[in-house]
C-alpha positions in Angstrom: 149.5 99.9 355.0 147.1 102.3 353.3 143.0 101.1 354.4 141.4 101.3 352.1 138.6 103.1 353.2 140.8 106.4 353.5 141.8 106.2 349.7 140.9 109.7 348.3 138.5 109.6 345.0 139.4 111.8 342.6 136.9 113.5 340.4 136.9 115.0 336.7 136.2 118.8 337.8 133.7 119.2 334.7 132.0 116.0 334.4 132.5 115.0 338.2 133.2 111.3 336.7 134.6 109.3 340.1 137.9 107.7 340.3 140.0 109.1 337.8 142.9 106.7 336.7 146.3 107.4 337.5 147.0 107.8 333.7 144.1 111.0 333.5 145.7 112.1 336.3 149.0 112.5 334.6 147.4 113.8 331.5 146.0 116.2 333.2 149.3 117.5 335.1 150.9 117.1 332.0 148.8 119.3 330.2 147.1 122.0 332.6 150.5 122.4 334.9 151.5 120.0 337.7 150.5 122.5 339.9 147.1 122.7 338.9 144.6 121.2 341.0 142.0 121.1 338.4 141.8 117.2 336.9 140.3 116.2 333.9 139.2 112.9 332.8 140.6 111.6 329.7 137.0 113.0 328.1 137.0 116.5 329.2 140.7 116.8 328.6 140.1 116.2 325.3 137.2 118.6 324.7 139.5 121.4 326.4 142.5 120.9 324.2 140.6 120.5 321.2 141.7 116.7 319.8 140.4 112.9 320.5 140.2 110.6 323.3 142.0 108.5 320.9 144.8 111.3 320.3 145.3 111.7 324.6 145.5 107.6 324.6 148.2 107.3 322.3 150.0 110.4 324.1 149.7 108.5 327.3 151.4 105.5 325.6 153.7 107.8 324.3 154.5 109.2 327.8 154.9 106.5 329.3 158.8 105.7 330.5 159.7 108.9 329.1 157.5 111.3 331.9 157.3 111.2 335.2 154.4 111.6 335.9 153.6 108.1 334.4 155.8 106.0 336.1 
């Protein structure tokens, strides 16, 4: 059992907006390289690729049960 306490926050690397959700997480896998240790929230993702919050929200939808990352 996982305390709770020990749970790692994960922050946007630009914004430094706290507990990213596991869906920004993916997005951000998805589109910077599942290697990259740089997370984005859905916010700054969207400002670096160029399209809408609205756009990455649908994608995530789109993703999901097709990607890995967003199972």
């Amino acid at each position: 059992m996982i305390n709770k306490q020990d749970k790692r926050c994960v922050h946007c690397a630009h914004c430094t907006k706290q507990n990213l959700t596991k869906s920004e997480i993916a997005m951000s896998k998805k589109y910077l390289g599942r290697s990259s240790k740089t997370l984005l929230c859905i916010d700054c993702l969207a400002n670096f690729l160029e399209v809408t919050s609205e756009e990455l929200i649908a994608k995530i939808e789109e993703f999901k049960g097709n990607c890995k990352l967003f199972d």
